[in-house]
C-alpha positions as CSV (number, residue, x, y, z in Angstrom):
1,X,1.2,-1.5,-6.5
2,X,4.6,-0.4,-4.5
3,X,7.1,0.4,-7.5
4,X,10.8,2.0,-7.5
5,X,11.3,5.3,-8.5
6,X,14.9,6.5,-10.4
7,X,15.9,9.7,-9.5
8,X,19.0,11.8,-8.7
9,X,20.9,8.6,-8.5
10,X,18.6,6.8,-6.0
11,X,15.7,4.0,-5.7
12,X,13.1,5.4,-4.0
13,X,9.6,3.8,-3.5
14,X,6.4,5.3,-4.9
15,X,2.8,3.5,-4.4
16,X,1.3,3.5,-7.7
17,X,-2.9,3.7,-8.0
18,X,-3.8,0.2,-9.7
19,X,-7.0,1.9,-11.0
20,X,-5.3,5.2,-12.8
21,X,-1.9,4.7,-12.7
22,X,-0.7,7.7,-11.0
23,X,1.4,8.2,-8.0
24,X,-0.6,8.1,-4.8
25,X,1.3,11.2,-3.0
26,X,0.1,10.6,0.5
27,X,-1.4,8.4,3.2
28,X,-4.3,9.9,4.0
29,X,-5.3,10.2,0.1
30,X,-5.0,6.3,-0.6
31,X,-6.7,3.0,0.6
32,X,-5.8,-0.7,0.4
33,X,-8.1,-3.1,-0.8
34,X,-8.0,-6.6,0.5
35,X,-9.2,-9.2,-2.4
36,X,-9.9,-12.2,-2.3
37,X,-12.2,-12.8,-5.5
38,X,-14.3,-15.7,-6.0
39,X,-12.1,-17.9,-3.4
40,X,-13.4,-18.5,0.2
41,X,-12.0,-16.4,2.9
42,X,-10.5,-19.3,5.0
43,X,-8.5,-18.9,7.8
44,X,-4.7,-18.4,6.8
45,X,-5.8,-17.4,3.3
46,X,-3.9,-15.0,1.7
47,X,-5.6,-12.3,-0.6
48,X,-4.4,-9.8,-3.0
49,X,-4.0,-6.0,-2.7
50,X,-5.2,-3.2,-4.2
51,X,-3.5,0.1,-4.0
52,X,-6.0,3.2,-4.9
53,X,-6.6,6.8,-4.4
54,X,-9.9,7.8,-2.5
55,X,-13.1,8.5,-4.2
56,X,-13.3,7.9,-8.0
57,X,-10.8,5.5,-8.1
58,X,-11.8,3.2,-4.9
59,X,-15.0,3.0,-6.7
60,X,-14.2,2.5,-9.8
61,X,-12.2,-0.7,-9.3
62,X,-14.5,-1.9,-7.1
63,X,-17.4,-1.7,-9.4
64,X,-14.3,-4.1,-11.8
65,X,-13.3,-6.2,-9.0
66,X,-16.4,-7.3,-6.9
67,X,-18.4,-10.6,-7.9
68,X,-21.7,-10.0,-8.7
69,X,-24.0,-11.0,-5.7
70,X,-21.4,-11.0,-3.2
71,X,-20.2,-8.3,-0.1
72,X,-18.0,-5.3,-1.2
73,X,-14.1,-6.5,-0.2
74,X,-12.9,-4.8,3.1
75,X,-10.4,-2.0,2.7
76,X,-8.1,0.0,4.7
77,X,-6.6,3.4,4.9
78,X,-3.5,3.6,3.0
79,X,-1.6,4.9,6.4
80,X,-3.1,2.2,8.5
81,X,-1.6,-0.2,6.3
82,X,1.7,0.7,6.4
83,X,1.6,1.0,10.2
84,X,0.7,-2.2,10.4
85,X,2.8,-3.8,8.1
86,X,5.6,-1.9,10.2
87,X,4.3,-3.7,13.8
88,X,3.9,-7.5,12.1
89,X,7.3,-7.1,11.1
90,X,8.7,-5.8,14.3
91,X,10.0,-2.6,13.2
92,X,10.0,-0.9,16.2
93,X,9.1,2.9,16.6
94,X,12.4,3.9,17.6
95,X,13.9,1.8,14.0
96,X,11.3,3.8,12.1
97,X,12.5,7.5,14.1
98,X,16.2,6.3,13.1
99,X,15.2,5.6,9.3
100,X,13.4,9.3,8.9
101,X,16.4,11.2,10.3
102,X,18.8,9.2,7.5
103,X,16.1,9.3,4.6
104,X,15.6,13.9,5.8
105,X,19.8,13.7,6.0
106,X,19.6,11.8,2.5
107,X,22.6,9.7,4.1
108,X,22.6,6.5,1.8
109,X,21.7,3.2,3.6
110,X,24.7,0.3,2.4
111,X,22.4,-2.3,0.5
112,X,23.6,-5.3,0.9
C-alpha cells in the first residue's frame, strides 16, 4: 500500500509491504501483484494491488490470496510499475528529471 510518511516537517511517500508491514526501501526489492480474486478478468476490469517485498513475502500472500484451483495472479516488478504508471499518466521524462533535482535540492513543491 502507498502511505505518507511525517518527517522533518514534510509528507513524504513510503510503499508499505501488505504481507509484513514494513517499508519496502527500493524498487528492485518489491513486486506488484495484480488481483483480481474470484471475479473474471474482463476486458476494462479493474483489479486490486498488492504491494510486497521479494521472496518470503510474495509467497506468502500468495499462498493467502490465490483461489484454490485457479492460475497464480500476474505480478510485476515494483520499478516497472512505477514506470509505467508514470507513461499512462503522461509524465514525461523530462517532468520526472525536473521533479528529482527539486526533491535532491529539498525545495518544497506549493500544494495546492
Amino acid at each position: 500500500m502507498i502511505k505518507s510518511l511525517f518527517s522533518a516537517g514534510g509528507f513524504y511517500p513510503v510503499i508499505i509491504c501488505d504481507n509484513c508491514g514494513k517499508r519496502i526501501q527500493d524498487g528492485d526489492s518489491g513486486i506488484v501483484i495484480n488481483y483480481f480474486g474470484k471475479k473474471p478478468k474482463t476486458e476494462g476490469a479493474l483489479c486490486d494491488l498488492f504491494y510486497t517485498h521479494k521472496g518470503d513475502c510474495h509467497n506468502s500472500i500468495l499462498s493467502r490470496i490465490q483461489p484454490e484451483g485457479t492460475e497464480a495472479p500476474k505480478w510485476i516488478d515494483l520499478d516497472m510499475h512505477l514506470a509505467q504508471l508514470n507513461y499512462y499518466l503522461k509524465i514525461t521524462q523530462d517532468k520526472i528529471s525536473e521533479l528529482f533535482e527539486m526533491i535532491k535540492s529539498k525545495k518544497k513543491r506549493v500544494v495546492k
